[in-house]
C-alpha positions in Angstrom: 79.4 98.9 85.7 78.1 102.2 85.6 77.0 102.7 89.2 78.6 101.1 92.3 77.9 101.0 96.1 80.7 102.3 98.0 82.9 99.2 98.6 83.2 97.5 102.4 86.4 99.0 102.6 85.6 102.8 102.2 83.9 102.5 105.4 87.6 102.1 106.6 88.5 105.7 105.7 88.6 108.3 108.7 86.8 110.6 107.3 83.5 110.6 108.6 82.0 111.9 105.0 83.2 108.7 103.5 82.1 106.4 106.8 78.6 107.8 106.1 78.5 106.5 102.2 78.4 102.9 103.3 75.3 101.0 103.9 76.2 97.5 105.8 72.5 96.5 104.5 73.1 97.2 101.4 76.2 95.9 101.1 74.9 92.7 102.7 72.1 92.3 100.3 74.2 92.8 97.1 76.7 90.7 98.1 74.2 87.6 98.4 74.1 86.7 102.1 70.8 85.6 103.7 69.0 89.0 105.2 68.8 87.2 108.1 72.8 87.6 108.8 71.8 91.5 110.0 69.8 89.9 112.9 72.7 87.4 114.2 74.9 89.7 114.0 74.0 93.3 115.7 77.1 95.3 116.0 77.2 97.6 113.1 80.9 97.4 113.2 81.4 94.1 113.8 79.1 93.2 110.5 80.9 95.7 108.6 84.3 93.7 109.5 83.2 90.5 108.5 81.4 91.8 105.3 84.7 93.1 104.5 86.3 90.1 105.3 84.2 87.5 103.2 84.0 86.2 100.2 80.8 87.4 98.3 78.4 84.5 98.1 77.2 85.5 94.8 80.8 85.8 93.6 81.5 82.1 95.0 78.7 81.3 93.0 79.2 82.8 89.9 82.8 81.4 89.9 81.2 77.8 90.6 79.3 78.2 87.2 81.8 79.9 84.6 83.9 77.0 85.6 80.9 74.7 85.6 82.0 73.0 88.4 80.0 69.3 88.8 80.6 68.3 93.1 78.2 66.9 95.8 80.8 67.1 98.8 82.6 70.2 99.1 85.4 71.4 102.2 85.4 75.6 102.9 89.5 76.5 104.9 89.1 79.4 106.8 85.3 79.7 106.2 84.7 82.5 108.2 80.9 83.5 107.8 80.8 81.3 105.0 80.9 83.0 101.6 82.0 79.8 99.6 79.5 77.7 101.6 77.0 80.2 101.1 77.9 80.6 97.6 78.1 76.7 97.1 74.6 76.0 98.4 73.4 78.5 96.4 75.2 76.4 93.0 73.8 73.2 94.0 70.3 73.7 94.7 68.2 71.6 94.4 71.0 68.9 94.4 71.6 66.5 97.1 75.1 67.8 98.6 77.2 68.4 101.7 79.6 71.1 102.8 82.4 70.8 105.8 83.2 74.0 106.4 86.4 75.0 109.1 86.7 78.2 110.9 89.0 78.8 114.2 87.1 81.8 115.0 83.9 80.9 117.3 81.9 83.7 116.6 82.6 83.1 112.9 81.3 79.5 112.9 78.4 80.1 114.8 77.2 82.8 113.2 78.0 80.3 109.7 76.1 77.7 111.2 72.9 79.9 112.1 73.0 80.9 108.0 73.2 77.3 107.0 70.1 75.9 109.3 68.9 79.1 108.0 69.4 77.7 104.3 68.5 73.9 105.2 65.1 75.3 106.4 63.8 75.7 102.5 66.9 74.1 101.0 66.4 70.3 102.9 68.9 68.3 100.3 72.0 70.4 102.4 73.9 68.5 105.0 76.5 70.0 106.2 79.2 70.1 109.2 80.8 73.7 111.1 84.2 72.6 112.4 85.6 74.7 115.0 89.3 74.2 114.2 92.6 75.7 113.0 92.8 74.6 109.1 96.6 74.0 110.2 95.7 70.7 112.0 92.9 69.4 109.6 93.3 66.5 107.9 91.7 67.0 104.0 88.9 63.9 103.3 90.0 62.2 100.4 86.3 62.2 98.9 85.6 65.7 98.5 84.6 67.1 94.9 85.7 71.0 95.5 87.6 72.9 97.8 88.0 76.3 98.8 90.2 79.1 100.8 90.3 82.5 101.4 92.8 82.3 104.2 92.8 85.8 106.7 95.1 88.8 105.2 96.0 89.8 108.7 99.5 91.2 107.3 98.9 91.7 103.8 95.6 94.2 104.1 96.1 97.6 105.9 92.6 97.3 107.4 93.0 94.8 109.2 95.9 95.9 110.9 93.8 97.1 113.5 92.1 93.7 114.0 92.1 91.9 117.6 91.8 88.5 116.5 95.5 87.1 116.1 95.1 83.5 115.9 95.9 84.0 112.3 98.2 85.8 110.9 101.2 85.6 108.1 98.8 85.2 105.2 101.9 83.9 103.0 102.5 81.0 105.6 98.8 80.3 105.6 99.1 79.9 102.2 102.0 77.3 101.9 100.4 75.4 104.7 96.7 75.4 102.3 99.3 74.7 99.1 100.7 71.7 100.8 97.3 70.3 102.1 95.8 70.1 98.6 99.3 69.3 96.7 98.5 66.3 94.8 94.8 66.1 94.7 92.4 66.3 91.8 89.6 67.9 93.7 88.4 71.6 92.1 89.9 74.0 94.2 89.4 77.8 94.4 91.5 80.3 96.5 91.0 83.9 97.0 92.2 86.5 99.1 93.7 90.3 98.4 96.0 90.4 95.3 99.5 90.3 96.4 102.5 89.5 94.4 103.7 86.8 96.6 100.7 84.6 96.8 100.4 84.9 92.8 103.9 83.6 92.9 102.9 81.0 95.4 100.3 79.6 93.8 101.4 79.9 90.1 104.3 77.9 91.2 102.2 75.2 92.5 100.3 75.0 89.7 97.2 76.7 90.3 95.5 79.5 87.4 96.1 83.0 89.2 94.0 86.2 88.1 93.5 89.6 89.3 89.8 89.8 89.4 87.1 92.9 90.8 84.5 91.5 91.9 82.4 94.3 90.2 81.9 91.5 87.4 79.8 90.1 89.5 78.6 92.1 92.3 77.7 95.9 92.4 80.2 96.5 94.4 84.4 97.0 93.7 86.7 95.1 95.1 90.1 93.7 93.8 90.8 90.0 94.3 93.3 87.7 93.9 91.3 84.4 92.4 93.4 81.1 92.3 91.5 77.5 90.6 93.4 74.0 90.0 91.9 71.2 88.3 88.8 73.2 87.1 88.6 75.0 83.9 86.6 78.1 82.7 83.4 77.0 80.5 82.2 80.4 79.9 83.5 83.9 78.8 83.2 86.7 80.9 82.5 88.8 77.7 79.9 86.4 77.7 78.7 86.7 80.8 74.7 87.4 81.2 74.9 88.8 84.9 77.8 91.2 83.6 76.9 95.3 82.6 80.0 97.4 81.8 
């Protein structure tokens, strides 16, 4: 794409020239989340964090339909403020369907829950359920159609060194404990988080598709990803794609 935003992540520099480029609105907007998300949460700061921490809704989505996913119930692991729910509900509409989404973080999953009455209010076909729990002692439903994770990068990203929530951490271990929860299921499931060569070889050897993926296919905005699926497959080209400018 020919023109980008300054990415979430700039905003991390200590320059002040380079804090001043990012727009937390803007960001906000492109990346797909309700407008109403600036209002429940008024900390400049604190929204930059979690924009920087999320998964793009319109990225969940999009990734939803190139791999023309077909679900009704879906689970979101370390759902945070909800991109994959978000992104999911999005999908589905106007479909009857229901989401489960689990987040240890309070703030997190009230502020999710807030965006999905928020959705429900126009969008009356979503159920859905905030958990306030750590993924590490949930037990998976067996009839769930899709599944996704973008377990916390506490050691793996340099920003969030800096970070005062520690509940998580040892994204590598996080990862073995969401590889073992799904091992054996036939669900979809989609996993993202930064692009380390560990959790490609994690997941690779477990059977899930691993790509390196900037999220500027998608969004206006650059960011490198590390995208995992199992038991889906890709239906449509991203040459193809009809939301894509180079």
């Amino acid at each position: 794409m020919s023109d980008m935003l300054p990415t979430v992540a700039g905003n991390w520099d200590r320059m002040a020239e380079y804090r001043e480029k990012f727009n937390e609105d803007i960001a906000l907007w492109v990346q797909g989340y309700p407008p109403m998300l600036r209002y429940y949460v008024n900390n400049r700061r604190e929204l930059i964090d979690m924009l920087a921490d999320t998964m793009p809704p319109l990225v969940a989505y999009n990734l939803f339909r190139i791999h023309g996913v077909k679900a009704r119930r879906m689970i979101d692991l370390f759902a945070g403020i909800g991109g994959w729910s978000l992104g999911f509900a999005l999908y589905a509409y106007p479909e009857n369907v229901y989401i489960e989404a689990v987040e240890l973080d309070r703030k997190k999953a009230r502020i999710l829950e807030l965006l999905l009455k928020y959705v429900k209010s126009f969008y009356n076909e979503l159920e859905f359920n905030v958990i306030i729990m750590d993924v590490r002692n949930y037990e998976v439903p067996n009839d769930i159609d899709v599944l996704t994770a973008s377990p916390p990068c506490e050691d793996i990203s340099p920003l969030n060194a800096f970070r005062g929530f520690k509940e998580y951490k040892h994204t590598v271990d996080l990862t073995r404990v969401f590889v073992e929860k799904v091992k054996g299921r036939n669900m979809g499931i989609f996993y993202e988080n930064v692009y380390d060569k560990r959790l490609a070889s994690l997941l690779a050897d477990n059977g899930f598709s691993v790509e390196k993926v900037d999220f500027s296919q998608y969004i206006p905005q650059r960011r490198i990803r590390l995208i995992a699926t199992k038991n889906v497959r890709r239906q449509v080209s991203l040459d193809g794609f009809a939301g894509v400018r180079r």
